[in-house]
C-alpha positions as CSV (number, residue, x, y, z in Angstrom):
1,X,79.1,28.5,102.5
2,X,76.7,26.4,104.6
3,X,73.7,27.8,107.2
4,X,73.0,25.7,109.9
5,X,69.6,26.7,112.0
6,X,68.6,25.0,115.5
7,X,65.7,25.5,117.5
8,X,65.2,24.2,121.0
9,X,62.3,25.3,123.6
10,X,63.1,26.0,127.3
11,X,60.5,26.0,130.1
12,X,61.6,29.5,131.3
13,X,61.4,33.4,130.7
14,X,62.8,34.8,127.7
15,X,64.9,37.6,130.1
16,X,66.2,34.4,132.0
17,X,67.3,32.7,128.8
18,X,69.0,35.6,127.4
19,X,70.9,36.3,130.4
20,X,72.4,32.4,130.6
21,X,73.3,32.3,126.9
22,X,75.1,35.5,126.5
23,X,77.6,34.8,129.8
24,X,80.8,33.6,129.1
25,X,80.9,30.9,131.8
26,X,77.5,29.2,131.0
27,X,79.1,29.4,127.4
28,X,82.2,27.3,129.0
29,X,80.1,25.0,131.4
30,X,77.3,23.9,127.9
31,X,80.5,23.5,126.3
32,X,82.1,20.9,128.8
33,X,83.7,18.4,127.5
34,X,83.4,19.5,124.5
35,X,85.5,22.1,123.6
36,X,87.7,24.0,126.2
37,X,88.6,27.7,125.8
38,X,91.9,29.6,127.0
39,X,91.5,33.5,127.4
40,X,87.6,33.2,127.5
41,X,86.4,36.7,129.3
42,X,84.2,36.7,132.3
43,X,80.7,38.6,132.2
44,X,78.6,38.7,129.3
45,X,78.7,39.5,125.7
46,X,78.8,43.3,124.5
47,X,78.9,44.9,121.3
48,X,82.3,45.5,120.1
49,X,84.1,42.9,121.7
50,X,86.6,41.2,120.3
51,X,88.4,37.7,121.6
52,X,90.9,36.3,121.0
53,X,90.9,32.3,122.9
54,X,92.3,28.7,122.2
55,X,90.4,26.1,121.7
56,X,90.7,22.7,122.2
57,X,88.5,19.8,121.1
58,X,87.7,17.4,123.8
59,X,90.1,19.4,125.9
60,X,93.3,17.0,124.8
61,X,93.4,18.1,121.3
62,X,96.0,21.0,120.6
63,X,95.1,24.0,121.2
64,X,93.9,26.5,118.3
65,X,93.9,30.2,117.7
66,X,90.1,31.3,117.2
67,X,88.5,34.7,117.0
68,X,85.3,36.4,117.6
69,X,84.2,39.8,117.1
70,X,80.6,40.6,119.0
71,X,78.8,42.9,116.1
72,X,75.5,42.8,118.3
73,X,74.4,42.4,122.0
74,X,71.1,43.9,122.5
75,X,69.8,43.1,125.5
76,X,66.2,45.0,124.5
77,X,66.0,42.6,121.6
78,X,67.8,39.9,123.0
79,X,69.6,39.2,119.4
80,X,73.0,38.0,119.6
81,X,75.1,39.0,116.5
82,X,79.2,37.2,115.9
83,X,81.7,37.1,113.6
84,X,84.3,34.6,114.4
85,X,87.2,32.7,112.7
86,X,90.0,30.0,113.4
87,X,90.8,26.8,113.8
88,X,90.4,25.9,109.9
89,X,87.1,28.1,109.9
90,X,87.4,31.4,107.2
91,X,83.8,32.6,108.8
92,X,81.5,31.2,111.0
93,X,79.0,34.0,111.7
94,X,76.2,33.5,114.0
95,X,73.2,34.8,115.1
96,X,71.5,33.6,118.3
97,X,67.6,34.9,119.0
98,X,65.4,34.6,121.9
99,X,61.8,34.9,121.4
100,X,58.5,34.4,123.9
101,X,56.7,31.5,123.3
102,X,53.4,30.1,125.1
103,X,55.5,27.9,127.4
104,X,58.6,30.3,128.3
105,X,61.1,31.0,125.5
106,X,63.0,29.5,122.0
107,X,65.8,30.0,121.6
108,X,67.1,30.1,117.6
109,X,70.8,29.5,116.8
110,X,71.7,30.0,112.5
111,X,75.3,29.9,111.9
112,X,76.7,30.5,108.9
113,X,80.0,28.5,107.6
114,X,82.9,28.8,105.1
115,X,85.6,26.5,105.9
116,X,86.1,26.0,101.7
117,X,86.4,22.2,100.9
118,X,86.0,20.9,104.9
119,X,82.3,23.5,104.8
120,X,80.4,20.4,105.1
121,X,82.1,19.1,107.7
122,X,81.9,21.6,109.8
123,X,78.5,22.5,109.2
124,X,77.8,18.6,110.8
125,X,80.0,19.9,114.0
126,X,78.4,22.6,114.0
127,X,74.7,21.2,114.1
128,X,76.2,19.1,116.5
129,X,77.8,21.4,118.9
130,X,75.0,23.5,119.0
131,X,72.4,20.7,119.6
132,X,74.7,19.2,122.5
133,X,74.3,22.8,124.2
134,X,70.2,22.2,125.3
135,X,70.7,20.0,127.6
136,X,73.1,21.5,129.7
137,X,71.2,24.4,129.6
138,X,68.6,23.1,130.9
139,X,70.4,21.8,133.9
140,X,72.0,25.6,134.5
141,X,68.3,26.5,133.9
142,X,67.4,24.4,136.9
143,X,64.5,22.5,134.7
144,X,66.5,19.1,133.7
């Protein structure tokens, strides 16, 4: 098991923040190019949902069976709680915060990994993917 943690600052309120990271197509549009998802729900997150997409890497890789339950969605303390598997991954369980800071909001990502023997690896994807997601972001944000 491997924990991966990011931080990254956005110029914006915290309510604003929230409200882009836990929709379903800002999670598709940050993840562009990137990875593509089949079946992926419109709306936002809420407690107790469970998916069931594809993924692709890059979009031209084939297309893998992945999972996510949403344990937590709490909109009052904007904490974003998931347990998700697939596509080589036993667990990947994350937890997404958004807290006020003195310039608008931070946004806190720690994921935590078992993929046995390929763990490190995608702990690196992983700090990857999630470091790739600021920047668009901050274009949906409208403060690129």
């Amino acid at each position: 098991m491997r924990t991966v943690t990011l931080t990254h600052d956005y110029p914006v309120p915290p309510a604003t923040l929230w409200a882009l990271v836990t929709d379903y197509g800002a999670l598709a549009e940050v993840m562009r190019g990137l990875v593509h998802f089949d079946g992926l729900p419109q709306g936002r997150t809420e407690t107790g949902q469970h998916l069931q997409v594809g993924v692709s890497l890059f979009g031209r890789l084939p297309r893998q069976p992945y999972e996510m339950t949403v344990l937590r969605s709490d909109d009052a303390a904007m904490v974003l709680q998931s347990s998700e598997r697939g596509a080589g991954v036993k667990s990947w369980n994350h937890t997404l915060t958004v807290t006020p800071t003195q310039g608008g909001s931070r946004l806190t990502d720690v994921i935590e990994i078992d993929a046995g023997w390929l763990t490190f690896a995608f702990a690196r994807w992983a700090r990857f993917l999630y470091g790739a997601r600021h920047k668009p972001r901050m274009r949906l944000l409208g403060v690129a």
